[in-house]
C-alpha positions as CSV (number, residue, x, y, z in Angstrom):
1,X,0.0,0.0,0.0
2,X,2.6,2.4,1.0
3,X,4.7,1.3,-1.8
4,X,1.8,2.2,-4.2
5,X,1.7,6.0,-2.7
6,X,5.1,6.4,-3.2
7,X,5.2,5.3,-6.2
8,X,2.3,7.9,-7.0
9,X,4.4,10.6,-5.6
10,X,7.7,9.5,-7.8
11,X,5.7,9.8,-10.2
12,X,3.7,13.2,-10.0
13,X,7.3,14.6,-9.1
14,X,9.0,13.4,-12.1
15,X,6.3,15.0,-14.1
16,X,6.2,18.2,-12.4
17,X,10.4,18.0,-13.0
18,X,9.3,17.6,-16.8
19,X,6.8,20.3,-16.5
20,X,9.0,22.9,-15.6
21,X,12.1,21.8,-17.2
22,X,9.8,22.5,-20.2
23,X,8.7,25.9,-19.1
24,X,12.6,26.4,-18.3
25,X,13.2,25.8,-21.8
26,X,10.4,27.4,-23.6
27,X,11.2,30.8,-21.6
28,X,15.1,30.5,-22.0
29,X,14.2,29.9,-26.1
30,X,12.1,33.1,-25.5
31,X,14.7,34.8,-24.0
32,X,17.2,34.1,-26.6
33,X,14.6,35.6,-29.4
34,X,14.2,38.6,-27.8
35,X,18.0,39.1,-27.2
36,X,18.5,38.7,-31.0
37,X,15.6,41.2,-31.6
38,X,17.6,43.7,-28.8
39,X,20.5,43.4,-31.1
40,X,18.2,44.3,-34.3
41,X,16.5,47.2,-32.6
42,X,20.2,48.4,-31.9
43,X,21.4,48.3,-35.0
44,X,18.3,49.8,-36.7
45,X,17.9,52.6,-34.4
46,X,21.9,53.3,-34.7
47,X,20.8,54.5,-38.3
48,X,19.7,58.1,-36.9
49,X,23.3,58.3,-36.5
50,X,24.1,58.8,-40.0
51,X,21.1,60.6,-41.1
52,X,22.3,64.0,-42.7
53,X,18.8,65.2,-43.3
54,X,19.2,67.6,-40.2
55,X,22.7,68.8,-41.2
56,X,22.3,69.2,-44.8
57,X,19.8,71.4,-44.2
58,X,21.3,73.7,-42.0
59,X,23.9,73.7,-44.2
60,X,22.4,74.5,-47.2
61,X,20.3,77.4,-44.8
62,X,23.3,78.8,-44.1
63,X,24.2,79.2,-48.2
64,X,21.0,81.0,-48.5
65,X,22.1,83.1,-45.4
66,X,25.2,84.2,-47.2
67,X,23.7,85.1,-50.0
68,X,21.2,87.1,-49.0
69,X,23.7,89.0,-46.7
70,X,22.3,87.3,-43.2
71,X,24.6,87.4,-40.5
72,X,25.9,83.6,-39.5
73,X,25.5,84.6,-36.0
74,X,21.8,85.6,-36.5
75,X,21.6,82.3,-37.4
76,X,23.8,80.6,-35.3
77,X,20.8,80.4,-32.5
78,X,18.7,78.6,-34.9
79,X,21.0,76.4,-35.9
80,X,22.2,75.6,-32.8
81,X,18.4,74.8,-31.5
82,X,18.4,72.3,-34.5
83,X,21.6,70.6,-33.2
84,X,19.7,70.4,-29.6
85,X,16.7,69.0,-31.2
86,X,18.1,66.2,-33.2
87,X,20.3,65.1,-30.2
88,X,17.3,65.1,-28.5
89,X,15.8,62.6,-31.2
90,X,18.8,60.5,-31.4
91,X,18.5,59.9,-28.0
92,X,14.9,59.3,-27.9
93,X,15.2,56.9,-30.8
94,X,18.2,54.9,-28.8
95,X,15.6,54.5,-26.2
96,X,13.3,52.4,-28.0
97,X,15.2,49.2,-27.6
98,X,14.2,49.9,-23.4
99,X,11.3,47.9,-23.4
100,X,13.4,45.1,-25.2
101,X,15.7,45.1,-22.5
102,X,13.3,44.8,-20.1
103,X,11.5,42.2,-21.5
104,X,14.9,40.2,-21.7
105,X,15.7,41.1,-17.8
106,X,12.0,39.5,-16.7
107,X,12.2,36.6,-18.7
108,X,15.8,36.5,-16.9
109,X,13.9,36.6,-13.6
110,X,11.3,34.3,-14.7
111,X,13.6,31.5,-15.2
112,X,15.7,32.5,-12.4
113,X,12.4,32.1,-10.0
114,X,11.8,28.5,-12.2
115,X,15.1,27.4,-11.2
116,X,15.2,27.9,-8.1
117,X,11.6,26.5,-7.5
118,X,13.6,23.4,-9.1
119,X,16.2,23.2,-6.4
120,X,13.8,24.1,-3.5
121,X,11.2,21.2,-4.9
């Protein structure tokens, strides 16, 4: 009789150790795709970088200054608010990969939590 209820219990306890061994793996799999999609959002929003848009604009502002006989330092303000404001959006844009980051740090937790549920069970 005993030997029938332990039996039982070996067995629920092996397929709880299956269960979350699965769950361990499904989440560390997630993990790993999100970490590859951090690295994508990174290189994607590192393509502000080398936008000239901004720049060549100014630029090509300050042309028209000259030759209308404007001043480069009434300019220079203006110009120099457009530098602030496209910092402003670079950094902005650098901060979209946050929530992938954060996403990759609970998953980290997650399976952390799993784990240790392994070695406490």
């Amino acid at each position: 009789m005993w030997c029938q209820r332990l039996q039982r219990r070996v067995c629920s306890l092996h397929e709880w150790l299956l269960i979350m061994r699965e769950k361990i793996s499904k989440l560390e799999d997630k993990k790993f795709d999100v970490e590859l999609l951090v690295s994508r959002v990174n290189d994607k929003t590192k393509e502000i970088k080398y936008d000239n848009v901004p720049s060549d604009i100014y630029l090509t502002v300050s042309n028209y200054a000259e030759e209308a006989g404007v001043e480069e330092s009434d300019l220079e303000y203006y110009i120099d608010k457009v530098r602030e404001k496209v910092n402003e959006l670079e950094s902005a844009i650098y901060n979209l990969v946050e929530p992938f980051e954060d996403k990759v740090r609970d998953l980290g937790c997650e399976i952390d939590d799993l784990e240790f549920e392994l070695e406490e069970g």
